[in-house]
N, C-alpha and C positions, 0 to 999 in steps of 0.2 A: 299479193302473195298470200296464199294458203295459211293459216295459221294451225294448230292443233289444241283443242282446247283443254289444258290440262289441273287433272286433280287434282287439288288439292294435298299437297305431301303427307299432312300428318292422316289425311283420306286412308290413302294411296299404302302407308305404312298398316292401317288399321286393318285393310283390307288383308294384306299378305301375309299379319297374324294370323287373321282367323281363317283363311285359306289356308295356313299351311300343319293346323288345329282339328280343323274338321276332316271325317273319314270319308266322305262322298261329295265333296262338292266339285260340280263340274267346272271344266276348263275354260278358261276365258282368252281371250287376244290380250294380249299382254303392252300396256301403253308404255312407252320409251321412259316414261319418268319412275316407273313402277319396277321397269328394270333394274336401274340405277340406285333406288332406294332398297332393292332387296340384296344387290350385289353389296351395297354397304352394310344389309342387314347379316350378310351370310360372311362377310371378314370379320365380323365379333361372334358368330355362333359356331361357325366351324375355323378356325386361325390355323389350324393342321391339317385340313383340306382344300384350301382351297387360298389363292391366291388373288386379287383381283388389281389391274390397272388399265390404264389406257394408253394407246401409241402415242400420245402427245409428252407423257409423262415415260414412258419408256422409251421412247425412239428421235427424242424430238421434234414432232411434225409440228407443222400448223393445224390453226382447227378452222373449218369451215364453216362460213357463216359468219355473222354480226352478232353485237349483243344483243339485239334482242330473238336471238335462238335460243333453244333449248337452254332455259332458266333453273332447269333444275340442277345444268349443269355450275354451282356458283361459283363467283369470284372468277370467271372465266367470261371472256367474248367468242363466244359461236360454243360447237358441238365439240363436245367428245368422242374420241372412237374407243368406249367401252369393250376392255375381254377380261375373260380370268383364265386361270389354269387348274384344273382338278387332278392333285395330287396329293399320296398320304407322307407330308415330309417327315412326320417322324422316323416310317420306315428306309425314306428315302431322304436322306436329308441333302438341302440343296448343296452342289460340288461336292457329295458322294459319285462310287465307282456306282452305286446300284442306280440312283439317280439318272446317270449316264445314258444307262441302258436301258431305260424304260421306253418301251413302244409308242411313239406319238400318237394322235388323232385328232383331227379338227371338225369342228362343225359349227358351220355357219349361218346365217339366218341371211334372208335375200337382201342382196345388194340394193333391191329396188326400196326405197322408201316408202311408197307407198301399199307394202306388203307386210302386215303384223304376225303372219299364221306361223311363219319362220321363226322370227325371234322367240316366239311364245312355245314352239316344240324345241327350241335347245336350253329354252329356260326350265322346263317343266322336266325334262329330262334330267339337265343337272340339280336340278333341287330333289326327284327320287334320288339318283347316286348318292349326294351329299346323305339325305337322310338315314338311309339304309347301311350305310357306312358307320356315321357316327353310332348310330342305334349297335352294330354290331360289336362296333370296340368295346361298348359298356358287359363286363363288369371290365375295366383298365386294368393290365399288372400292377401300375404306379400308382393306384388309385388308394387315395387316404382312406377315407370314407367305405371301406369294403358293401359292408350291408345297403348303403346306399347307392352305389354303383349296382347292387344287385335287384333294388328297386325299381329302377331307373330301366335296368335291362329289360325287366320284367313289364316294365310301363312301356314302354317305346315299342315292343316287341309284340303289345298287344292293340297298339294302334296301329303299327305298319299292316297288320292283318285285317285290322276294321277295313283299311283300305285295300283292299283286295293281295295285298304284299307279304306271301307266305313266306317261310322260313325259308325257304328251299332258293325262292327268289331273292332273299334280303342278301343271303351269303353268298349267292352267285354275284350280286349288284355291288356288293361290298369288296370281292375278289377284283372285282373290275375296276374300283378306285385305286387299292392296291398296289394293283401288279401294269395300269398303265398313266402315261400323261395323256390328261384330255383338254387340250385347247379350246373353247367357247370363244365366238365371236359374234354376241348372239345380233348386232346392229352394227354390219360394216358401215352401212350407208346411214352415218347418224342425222347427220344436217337431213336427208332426205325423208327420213325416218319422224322427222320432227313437222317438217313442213307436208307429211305428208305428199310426197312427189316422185313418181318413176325415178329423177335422175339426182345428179348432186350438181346443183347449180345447172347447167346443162350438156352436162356430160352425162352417158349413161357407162356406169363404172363396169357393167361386163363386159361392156369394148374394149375399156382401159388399160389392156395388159399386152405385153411386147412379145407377143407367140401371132401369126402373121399379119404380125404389122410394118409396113414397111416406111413407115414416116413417122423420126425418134421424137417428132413432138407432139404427135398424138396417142402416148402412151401414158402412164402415170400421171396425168392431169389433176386426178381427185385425191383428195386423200383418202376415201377409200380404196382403194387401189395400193396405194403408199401406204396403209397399216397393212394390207395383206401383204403387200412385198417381204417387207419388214419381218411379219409374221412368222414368214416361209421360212425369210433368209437368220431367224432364229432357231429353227428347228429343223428336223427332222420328220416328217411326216409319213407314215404309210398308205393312210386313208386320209380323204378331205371327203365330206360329204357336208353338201349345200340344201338348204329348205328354200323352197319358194314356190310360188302361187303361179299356175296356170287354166286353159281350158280343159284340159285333162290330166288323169291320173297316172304319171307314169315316172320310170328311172331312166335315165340317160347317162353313157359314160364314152370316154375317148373312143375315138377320134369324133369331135364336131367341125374341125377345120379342115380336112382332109377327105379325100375319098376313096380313102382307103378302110382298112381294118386296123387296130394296131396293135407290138406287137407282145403285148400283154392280153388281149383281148378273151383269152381264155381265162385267166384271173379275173379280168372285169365282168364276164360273163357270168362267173359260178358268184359272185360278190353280189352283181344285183340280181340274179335269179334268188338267192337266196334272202335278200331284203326284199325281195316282192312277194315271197312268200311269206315272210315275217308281217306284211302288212295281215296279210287274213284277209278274208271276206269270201263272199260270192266271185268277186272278182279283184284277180290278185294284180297287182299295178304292172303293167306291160313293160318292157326293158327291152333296149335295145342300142346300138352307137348313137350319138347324137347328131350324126349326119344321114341316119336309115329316117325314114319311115318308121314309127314302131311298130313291131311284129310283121317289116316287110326287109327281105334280108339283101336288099338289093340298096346298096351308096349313090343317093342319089341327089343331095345338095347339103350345103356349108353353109354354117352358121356363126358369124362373126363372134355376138351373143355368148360362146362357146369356147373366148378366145381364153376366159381363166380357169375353165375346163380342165381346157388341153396347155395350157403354162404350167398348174402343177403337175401336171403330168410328166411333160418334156422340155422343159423351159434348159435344161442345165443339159440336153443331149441331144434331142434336133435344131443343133447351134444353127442350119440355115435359115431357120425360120422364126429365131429369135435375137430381135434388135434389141440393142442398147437405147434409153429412154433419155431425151434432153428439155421435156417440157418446161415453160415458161412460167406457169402457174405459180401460187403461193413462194413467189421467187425464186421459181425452178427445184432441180431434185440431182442429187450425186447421178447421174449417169452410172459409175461403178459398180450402183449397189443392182443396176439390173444386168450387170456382168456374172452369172451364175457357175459356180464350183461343178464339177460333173457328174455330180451323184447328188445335188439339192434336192431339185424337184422333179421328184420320180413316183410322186402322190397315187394311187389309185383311185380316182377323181370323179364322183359320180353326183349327178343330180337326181331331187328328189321334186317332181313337179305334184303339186295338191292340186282339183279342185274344188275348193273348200267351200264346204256348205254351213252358212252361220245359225244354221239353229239350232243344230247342237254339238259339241265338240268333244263331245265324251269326259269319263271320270278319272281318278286315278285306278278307280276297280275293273273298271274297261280296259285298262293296259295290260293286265295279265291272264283276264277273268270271262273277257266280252264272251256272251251266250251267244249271239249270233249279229248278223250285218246292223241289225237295228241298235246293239253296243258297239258296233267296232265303227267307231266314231274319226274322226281326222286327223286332232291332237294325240287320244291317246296309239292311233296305227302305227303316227310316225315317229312316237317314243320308242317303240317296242321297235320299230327298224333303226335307230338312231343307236338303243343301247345293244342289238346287236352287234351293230357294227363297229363298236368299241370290245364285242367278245372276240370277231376274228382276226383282228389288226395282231394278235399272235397267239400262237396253239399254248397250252397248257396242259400239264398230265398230275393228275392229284388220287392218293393212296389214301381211299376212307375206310377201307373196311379189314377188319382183324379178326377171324373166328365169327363171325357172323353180325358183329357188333359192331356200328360206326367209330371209328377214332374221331382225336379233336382235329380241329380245322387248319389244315397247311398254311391258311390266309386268314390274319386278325389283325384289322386297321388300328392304326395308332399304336404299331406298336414297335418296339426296338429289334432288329434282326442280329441276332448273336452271332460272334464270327464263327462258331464251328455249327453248321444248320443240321448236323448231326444231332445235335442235342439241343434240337429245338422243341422241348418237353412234346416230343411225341416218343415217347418209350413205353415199348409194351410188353410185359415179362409173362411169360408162356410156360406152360406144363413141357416138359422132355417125353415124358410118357402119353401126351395126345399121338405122338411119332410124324403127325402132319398137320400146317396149319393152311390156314384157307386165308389169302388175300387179295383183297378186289380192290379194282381202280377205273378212273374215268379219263376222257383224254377231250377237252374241250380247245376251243379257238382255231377249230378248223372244220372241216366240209369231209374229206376224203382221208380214211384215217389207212392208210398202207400197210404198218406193223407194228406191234406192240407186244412187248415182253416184260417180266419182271427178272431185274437184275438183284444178286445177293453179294453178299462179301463180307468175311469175318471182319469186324471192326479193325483185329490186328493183323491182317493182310494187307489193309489200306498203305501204301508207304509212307515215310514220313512228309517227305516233300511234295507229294502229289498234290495237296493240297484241293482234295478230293468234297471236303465239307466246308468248301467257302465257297459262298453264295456267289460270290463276285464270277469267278472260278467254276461256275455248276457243272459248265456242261463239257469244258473242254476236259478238265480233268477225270470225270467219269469216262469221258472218252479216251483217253489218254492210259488207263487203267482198267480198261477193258477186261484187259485178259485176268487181272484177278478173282472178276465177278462170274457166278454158276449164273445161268439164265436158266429160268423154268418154264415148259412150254403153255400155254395161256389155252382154255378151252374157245377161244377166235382169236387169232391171229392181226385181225383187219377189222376196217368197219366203217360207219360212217357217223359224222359228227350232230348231232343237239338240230344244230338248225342244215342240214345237209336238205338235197331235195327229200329225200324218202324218211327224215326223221333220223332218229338215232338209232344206233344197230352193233352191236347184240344189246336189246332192248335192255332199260332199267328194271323192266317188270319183271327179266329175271337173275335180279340181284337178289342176292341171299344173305346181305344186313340190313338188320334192323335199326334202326333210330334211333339216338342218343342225344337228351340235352341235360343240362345240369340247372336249369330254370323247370320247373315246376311249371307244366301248363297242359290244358288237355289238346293244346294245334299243335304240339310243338314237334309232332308226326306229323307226316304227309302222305297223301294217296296218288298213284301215277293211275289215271283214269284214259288218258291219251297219251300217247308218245309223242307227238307231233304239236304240240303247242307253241301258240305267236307262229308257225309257219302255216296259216290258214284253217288249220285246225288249233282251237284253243280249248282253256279248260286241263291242262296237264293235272294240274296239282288241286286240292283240296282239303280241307281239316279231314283228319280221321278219324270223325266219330262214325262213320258209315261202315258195318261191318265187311258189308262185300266186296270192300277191294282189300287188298294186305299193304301193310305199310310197308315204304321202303326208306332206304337214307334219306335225315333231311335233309342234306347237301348238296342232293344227287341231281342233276341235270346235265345227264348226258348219257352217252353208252356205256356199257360195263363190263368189264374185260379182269378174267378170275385165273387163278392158280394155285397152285400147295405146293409146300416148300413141305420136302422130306427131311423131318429132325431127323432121321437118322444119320444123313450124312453130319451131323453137328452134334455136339460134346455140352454137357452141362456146363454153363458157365460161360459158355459164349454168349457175344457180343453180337448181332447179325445187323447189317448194313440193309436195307431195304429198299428198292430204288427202281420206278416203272419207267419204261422211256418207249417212245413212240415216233416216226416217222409222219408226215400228215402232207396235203396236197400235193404230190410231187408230179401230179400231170397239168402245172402251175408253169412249169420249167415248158411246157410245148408253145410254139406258136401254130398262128392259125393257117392251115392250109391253103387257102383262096383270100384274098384280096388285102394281102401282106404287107405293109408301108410302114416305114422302110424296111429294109431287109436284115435285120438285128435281131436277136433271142432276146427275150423276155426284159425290159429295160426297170420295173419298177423293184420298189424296197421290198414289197408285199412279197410279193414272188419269189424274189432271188434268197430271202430272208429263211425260206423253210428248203431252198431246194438246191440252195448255193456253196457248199462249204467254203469256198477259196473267196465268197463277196466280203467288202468290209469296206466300211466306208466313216471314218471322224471327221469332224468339225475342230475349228480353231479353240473351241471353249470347250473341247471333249466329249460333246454328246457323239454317241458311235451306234452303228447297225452291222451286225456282223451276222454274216449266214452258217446256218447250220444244218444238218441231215436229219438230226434225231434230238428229241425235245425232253429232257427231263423231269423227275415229281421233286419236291422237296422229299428227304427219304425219312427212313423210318427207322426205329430202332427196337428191334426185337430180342429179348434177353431171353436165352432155356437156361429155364431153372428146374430145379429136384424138387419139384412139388404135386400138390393133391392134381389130378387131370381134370375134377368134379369141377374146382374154380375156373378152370378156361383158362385164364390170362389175366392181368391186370395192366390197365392202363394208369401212369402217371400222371395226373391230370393238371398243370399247375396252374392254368389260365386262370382260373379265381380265386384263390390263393396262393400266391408263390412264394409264401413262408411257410405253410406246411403241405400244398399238396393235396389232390383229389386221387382217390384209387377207383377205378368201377372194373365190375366183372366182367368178362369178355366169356362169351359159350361159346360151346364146341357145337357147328352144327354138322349133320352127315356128310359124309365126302363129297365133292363133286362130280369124281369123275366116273366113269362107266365100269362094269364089271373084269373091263382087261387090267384096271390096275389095282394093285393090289391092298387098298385100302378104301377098295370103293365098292366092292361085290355087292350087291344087293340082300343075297342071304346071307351076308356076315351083318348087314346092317339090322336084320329082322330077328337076330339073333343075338346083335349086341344088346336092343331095346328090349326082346325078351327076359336077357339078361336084368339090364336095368330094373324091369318090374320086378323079376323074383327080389331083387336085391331090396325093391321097395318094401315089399312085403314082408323081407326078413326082419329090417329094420324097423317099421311099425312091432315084429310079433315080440322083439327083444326089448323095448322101447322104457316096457316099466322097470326093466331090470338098469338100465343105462342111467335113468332119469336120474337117478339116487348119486351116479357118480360124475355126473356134468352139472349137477346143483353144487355139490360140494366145490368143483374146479371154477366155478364160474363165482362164487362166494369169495374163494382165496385174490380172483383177480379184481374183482371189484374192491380189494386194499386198496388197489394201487392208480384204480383208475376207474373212470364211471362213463358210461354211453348218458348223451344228454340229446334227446330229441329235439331237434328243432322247431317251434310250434309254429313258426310264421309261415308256414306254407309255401317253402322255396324250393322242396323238396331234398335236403341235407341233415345229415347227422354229423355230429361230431364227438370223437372219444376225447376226454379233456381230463388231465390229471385233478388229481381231488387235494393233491397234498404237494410238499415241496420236493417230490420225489424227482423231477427233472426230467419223466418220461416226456419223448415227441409227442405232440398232439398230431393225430392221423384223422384227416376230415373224409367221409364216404357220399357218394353222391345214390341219392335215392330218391325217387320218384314217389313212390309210396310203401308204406311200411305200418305193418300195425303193432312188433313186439319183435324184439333180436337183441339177441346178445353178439358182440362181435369183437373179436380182437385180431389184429393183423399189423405185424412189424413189415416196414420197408427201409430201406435202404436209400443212400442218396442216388446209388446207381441206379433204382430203379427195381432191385432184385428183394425176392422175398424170403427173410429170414426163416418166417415161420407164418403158416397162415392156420387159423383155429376157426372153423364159422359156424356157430350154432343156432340156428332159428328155432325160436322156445313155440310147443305144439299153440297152433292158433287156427281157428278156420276161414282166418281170410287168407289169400294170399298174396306174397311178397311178388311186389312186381319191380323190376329194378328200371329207371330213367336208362 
């Protein structure tokens, strides 16, 4: 028998330090023992991300093999069937309602044991997630150590970028911890995996599964098979996507046992077209049913091979074709547990075949970055299709932009969700006399974006019972309250999603905010150079020190979709509710024309999840999938206030402080819309700026006469209170009392600065008592983060 001869642990641990240390080191095949010691290393590094066990220990299986297998496994005889779960529990905490509801996704590494290229792209995958997560929660609300959490930020933030991993990327990677559960499996076939061997013992486990099979004791034989069961029969899955090694490069999805079409097949279709082009290259990985020919659209033989395919697929609804399991092995197996619920496995089920070339496997800077086919390497392709396919498993619609200016982040790992997400410290207090504000939003986790509007509503319109600001609750009750909300009409309507065939549409490049961090750096901009990035075209993003492209948000990956809300329908002192909601794949809900089996609409979660309102489907331990029409933002809260129009808005910012607070400016930029509406004329704009200049000029020509009586007012306040520059280069100021006067401290977030005086009272609501802002004559100028 085959043995595998393995490193050395304390090696093996040495190695995945300084692998996971360095900014360019390339990818390697990943040995079963190196798994297992970094799955141990990552439950003491991340304990809030990620969870890690095995079916032996969770489910109580047997383990396959003898002792002397897989030795790394200790104090045990045979193999482990090693998985984790990547979730952020603090937002989610286990047997929470939000918990519940989070979107599954599985990915697994090849059954066959003797194939490493799998394990080692779901390992490399979840260890970006991981990192880019953790890196994002720093600076924490809860965090003792403020300054060094801001260190830390600043360190981590500047190594994910050494690696090819922009800002733009880390928050998108980090949303995606977040907002879903992601199951890793990354060595079904342990024992196989060990001895190096196609099968497990001599079974090969893709036969293994009760989708047509018609003799219940050639099913469930291995324990691989039996932790997937298991697996299944714990979750809820929308997507399973599978790594493994072939002659060719390509994606395969249901039906492989039938010869037919099935009758999701339009879902399955727009899913791996768009992972194939997520791979990039010359040539983009071909896709098609697993019973075609690839790229030949004619059904023309069945693949046994194929049987756990098409089980997650239909295992719990084409009941004829799935047996109940009574194998003998490992002292037989509940027959029960392959008795399936009728909405289990309804997975959108796709294979991912490599042929893998070992000379070189690419970088981590390869996965976002690769210049052309000579970077777009094996490892890092099928990262970059892997964590897509953790972005579509559900649509998301997110509210970045305020007057021209990015807000803070609707999504920040590790962190507590407050029950009213109305006042989830994104509050932004507006001049009444702008008379319109400008707000943009993006709408991700889907392909085909149908509708999208911006919904409003006086905070005290909201009913009480509605119960309109709990998370749990988002979307029914926004729906349910409909009619309180004004919708304002969006300059596109429709569009298409980030990784869609044709890219994202109404492009990023014409978003009209700019970039906001509260870490001091010169990346911490981003350039959109290409729309169509990781979809064959790569390169989207880059540092912006290159003056020829215009920065856009750093958060922004995806299309962009703008409006202005008329203050004048609104009264100073309002409250405004804020909230984008969008429609997305609804030609998801069609089946295919020609070669139909069986004769049912659309059967999987994926599907019925965005196009179903009346779907719904709980488990015994409450995990639930419920369909809906229209997808909502976490909202926003916008205060009109009586003040200067010159400050724009102010953003509440508490993420790095949340005992006193971040305020930043928010500008006024030109209107958006065309010269029919009435704050957008073109000659009222060339004539407001006209304005503006005289106004500058008057300003300079009175300047020495004023100077005399803002020294004296600026004298009297500095009694009470002192600006103290911050020298550490974080880019923050802060006003700190000088005496035991018991003024608030108000922290300002500034990027650079050479000289200002500044005072400005806020309120706990967020509203601005009084704003006074004087920048003393200097010839550099003030650039605000």
């Amino acid at each position: 028998m085959a043995r595998r001869i393995i490193i050395p642990s304390f090696l093996s641990l040495v190695y995945f330090v300084a692998s996971s240390t360095s900014a360019i080191d390339s990818f390697h095949l990943w040995e079963p023992n190196e798994i297992v010691e970094t799955l141990s290393a990552w439950k003491k590094q991340y304990p809030n991300l990620v969870k890690v066990s095995t079916s032996q220990q969770e489910y109580g299986l047997d383990q396959a093999g003898t002792s002397e297998d897989c030795p790394y496994d200790v104090h045990h005889s045979g193999c482990l069937n090693h998985f984790f779960t990547i979730q952020d529990y603090v937002a989610h905490p286990i047997g929470s309602n939000s918990a519940a509801s989070l979107p599954e996704i599985l990915w697994t590494g090849s059954m066959h044991g003797d194939q490493q290229f799998g394990p080692s792209v779901v390992m490399e995958a979840a260890s970006i997630l991981l990192n880019a997560a953790a890196c994002e929660a720093k600076p924490n609300l809860e965090a003792k150590n403020w300054q060094q959490e801001i260190i830390e930020a600043q360190s981590c933030r500047s190594e994910l970028r050494s690696q090819g991993i922009d800002d733009a990327y880390r928050q998108w990677l980090a949303r995606l911890v977040v907002t879903r559960k992601i199951v890793v499996v990354p060595n079904p076939n342990a024992l196989g995996q060990y001895r190096q061997t196609h099968l497990e013992g001599t079974v090969d486990p893709l036969e293994d599964f009760p989708y047509n099979n018609d003799e219940s004791q050639s099913c469930m034989r291995t324990i691989t098979a039996r932790t997937m069961n298991e697996i299944f029969r714990d979750h809820v899955f929308q997507i399973a996507l599978s790594f493994t090694e072939g002659e060719e490069n390509k994606i395969s999805y249901s039906w492989g046992s039938q010869l037919y079409s099935a009758p999701d097949h339009v879902t399955l279709h727009d899913i791996a077209e768009s992972l194939s082009r997520t791979v990039g290259g010359e040539e983009v990985y071909p896709f098609a049913p697993s019973n075609s020919k690839i790229l030949d659209l004619y059904f023309q033989n069945t693949d046994p091979k194929m049987a756990f395919q098409d089980w997650a697929y239909a295992a719990s609804w084409e009941n004829p074709r799935t047996k109940q399991c009574n194998p003998e092995s490992f002292g037989g197996y509940d027959s029960s547990k392959t008795k399936y619920t009728a909405k289990s496995n309804r997975a959108v089920s796709l294979t991912v075949s490599s042929d893998v070339t070992m000379e070189d496997l690419g970088s981590m800077r390869d996965v976002f970055h690769a210049k052309d086919d000579v970077d777009n390497l094996d490892i890092a392709r099928n990262m970059r299709l892997a964590l897509v396919s953790a972005d579509l498993v559900e649509p998301y619609v997110s509210i970045f932009g305020i007057n021209s200016v990015s807000i803070s982040e609707d999504v920040v790992p590790l962190t507590r969700n407050p029950e009213n997400i109305c006042d989830k410290s994104r509050i932004v207090t507006v001049p009444h006399s702008l008379k319109t504000v400008i707000v943009e939003w993006t709408v991700g986790g889907g392909l085909n974006i149908g509708d999208t509007d911006l919904w409003v509503v006086r905070e005290e319109d909201i009913p009480d019972d509605s119960s309109a600001c709990s998370e749990d609750n988002l979307y029914d009750s926004f729906g349910k309250i409909e009619e309180s909300f004004k919708k304002y009409p969006t300059h596109r309507t429709n569009g298409k999603g980030f990784f869609s065939k044709t890219g994202p549409n109404p492009s990023p490049m014409d978003s009209v905010t700019k970039p906001f961090s509260i870490l001091n750096s010169r990346h911490n901009s981003v350039t959109l150079i290409d729309t169509n990035s990781m979809g064959g075209h790569r390169n989207i993003i880059k540092n912006s020190n290159d003056d020829n492209y215009g920065t856009r948000s750093a958060s922004l990956l995806g299309p962009v979709f703008r409006t202005e809300i008329d203050l004048r329908d609104y009264e100073v002192g309002d409250r405004l509710i804020l909230v984008a909601g969008a429609t997305v794949d609804q030609n998801w809900k069609e089946s295919p024309v020609e070669y139909h089996q069986p004769s049912v609409p659309p059967q999987s979660h994926l599907a019925n999840m965005r196009t179903n309102p009346n779907y719904k489907y709980t488990t015994k331990d409450g995990k639930e999938v419920e369909g809906r029409m229209r997808w909502f933002s976490i909202p926003v809260t916008v205060v009109v206030e009586d003040i200067d129009k010159l400050v724009g808005g102010i953003e509440m910012y508490k993420r790095f402080d949340p005992d006193n607070g971040y305020a930043k400016p928010v500008s006024r930029p030109i209107s958006i819309f065309n010269s029919d509406n009435d704050n957008g004329d073109s000659s009222k704009n060339v004539v407001w700026v006209s304005l503006g200049v005289s106004i500058g000029f008057f300003l300079v020509a009175i300047s020495c006469i004023t100077f005399f009586i803002l020294a004296r007012r600026t004298r009297r306040r500095r009694k009470s209170r002192q600006v103290a520059i911050d020298g550490d280069g974080d880019g923050m100021f802060k006003t700190t009392p000088t005496d035991n006067s018991g003024l608030p401290i108000t922290t300002y977030n500034v990027q650079e600065i050479k000289s200002s005086d500044m005072d400005m009272d806020v309120d706990d609501n967020g509203s601005l008592d009084d704003v006074d802002l004087h920048l003393a004559r200097s010839q550099e100028s003030v650039r605000w983060a």
